[in-house]
C-alpha positions, 0 to 999 in steps of 0.5 A, a space after each residue: 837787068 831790069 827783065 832778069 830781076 822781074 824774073 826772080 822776083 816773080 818767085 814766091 820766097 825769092 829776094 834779089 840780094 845782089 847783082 853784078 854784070 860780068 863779061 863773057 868772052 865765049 858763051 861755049 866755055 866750060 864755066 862761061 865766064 872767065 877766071 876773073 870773072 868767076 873769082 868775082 861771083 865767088 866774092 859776091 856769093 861768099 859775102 851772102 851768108 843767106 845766099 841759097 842760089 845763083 841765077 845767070 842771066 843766060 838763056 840756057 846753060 849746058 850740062 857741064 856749064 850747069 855742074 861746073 858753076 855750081 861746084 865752084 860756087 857751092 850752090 844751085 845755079 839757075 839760068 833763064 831755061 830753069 827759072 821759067 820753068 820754075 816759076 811756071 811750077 810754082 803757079 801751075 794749079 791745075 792738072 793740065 797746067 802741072 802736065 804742060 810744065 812736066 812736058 817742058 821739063 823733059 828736054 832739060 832732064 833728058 839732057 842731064 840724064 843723057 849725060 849722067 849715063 855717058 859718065 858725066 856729072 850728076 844733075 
């Protein structure tokens, strides 16, 4: 937990508001957790009106995983892939660094934009 909060604390403008452990049965599910669980994380993040986005401390969610948890929870959900990514935007200054992090992302975009074109959801 410690780790995963250093994580989201390294974000300029980014406050850790709450926190909770949840369970997983399968990692593979569609939205990871169970139905328990989730109805927990919705009661959290409906009690956070200034709440904007949610990081679950996976290594990396799939496409569907991605989409299902932020249409239940109405925001944008990060995971361990995506917030290092987006720490690595933030304090990329120069034009080889900016270069090395648009070159990581492209695994990630590729994949979402793979299956937005099979008729998937959107990214």
């Amino acid at each position: 937990m410690d780790e995963a909060l250093a994580l989201t604390e390294t974000m300029p403008n980014w406050k850790v508001v709450g926190k909770i452990i949840l369970a997983t049965q399968n990692i593979q599910q569609k939205l990871v957790f169970g139905s328990g669980n989730i109805d927990k994380l919705k009661e959290l993040v409906c009690n956070k009106a200034h709440l904007s986005a949610v990081f679950i401390n996976v290594d990396r969610l799939t496409h569907v995983q991605h989409c299902e948890l932020e249409s239940v929870l109405g925001l944008t959900v990060f995971d361990r892939y995506t917030i290092v990514l987006q720490i690595f935007k933030e304090h990329a200054k120069t034009r080889v660094s900016k270069l090395q992090v648009a070159l990581a992302e492209i695994p990630y975009l590729r994949l979402r934009l793979t299956r937005v074109n099979e008729g998937g959801h959107g990214p």
